[in-house]
N, C-alpha and C positions, 0 to 999 in steps of 0.2 A: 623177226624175233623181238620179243619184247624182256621185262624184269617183271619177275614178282617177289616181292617181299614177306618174308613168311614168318609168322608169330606160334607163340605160345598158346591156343586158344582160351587156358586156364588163367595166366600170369599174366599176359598180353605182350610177354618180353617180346622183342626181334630175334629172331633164330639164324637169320641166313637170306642170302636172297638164290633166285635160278633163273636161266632163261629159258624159254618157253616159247614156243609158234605164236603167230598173233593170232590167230582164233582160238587160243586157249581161254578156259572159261574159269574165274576167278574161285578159288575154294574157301571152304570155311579156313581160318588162320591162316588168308594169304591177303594182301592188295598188290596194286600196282600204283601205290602212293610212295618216293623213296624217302626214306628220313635224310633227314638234313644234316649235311657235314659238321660238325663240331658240337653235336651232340652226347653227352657224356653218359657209360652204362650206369647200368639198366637204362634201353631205351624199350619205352613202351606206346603199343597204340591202344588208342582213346574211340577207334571207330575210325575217327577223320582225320587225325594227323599226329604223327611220333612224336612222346617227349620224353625229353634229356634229363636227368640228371643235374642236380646246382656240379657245378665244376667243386666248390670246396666240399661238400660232402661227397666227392665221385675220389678226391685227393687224397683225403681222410680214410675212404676206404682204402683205397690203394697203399697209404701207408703201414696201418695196420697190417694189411694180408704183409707185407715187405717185411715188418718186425717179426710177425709171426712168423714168416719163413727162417728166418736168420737168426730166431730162437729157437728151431727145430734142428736145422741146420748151419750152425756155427763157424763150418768150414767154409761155407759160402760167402761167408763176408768178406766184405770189401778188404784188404792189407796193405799198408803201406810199404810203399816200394824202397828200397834203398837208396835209392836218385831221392824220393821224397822226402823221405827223414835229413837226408844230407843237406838240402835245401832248404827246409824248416829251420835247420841249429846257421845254417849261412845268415838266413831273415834278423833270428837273436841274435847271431852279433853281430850286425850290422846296427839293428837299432840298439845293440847297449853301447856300439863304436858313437854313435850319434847323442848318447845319452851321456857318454864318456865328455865327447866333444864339447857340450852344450857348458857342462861344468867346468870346466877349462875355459870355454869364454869367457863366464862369469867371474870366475877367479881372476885372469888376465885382464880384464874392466876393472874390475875393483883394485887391482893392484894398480895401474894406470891411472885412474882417479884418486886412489893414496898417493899415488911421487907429484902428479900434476897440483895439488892441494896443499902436500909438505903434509899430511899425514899417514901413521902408521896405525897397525893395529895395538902398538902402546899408546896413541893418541899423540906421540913428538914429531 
């Protein structure tokens, strides 16, 4: 048994592959050349060997079709969970706790360096 790999004869896309007897005899829009792993679609042949796709315009497409769906279908999107929302408002205040704190350092230093000096904020 071998692979064949079978194309679009018009487009030159990859279709699919099958396996096949070893004597089988190669068709128009097939090889027994495989494309290579990490190839991105549209993978097309050239005659002698499959090409990929740039990865960011393969992404690009990808994203679009994804928008496009989730503007047809609204319901489908993604929803934040109630565990997730709770954990978001937990993150705020933690860092407004941290932002609270920071200001209270500052205050507590300067207040420490006013008695340590003999002055105030009236300057006595």
């Amino acid at each position: 048994m071998k692979a064949i790999y079978l194309y679009d004869t018009t487009s030159r896309e990859f279709q699919s592959s099958k396996l096949v007897d070893d004597n089988y005899v190669v068709q128009a829009g097939e090889t027994e050349i495989n494309p290579d792993n990490g190839l991105y679609e549209p993978v097309t042949w050239n005659g002698t060997t499959w090409i990929g796709t740039d990865k960011a315009v393969w992404q690009a497409a990808q994203d679009a079709a994804n928008q496009a769906y989730l503007k047809e279908h609204p319901e489908e999107a993604p929803q934040t969970t109630a565990e997730q929302q709770a954990l978001t408002a937990l993150a705020q205040q933690i860092a407004d706790n941290d932002n609270n704190t920071q200001t209270y350092l500052q205050s507590l230093a300067q207040s420490v360096t006013a008695l340590a000096t003999g002055t105030t904020k009236n300057g006595r």
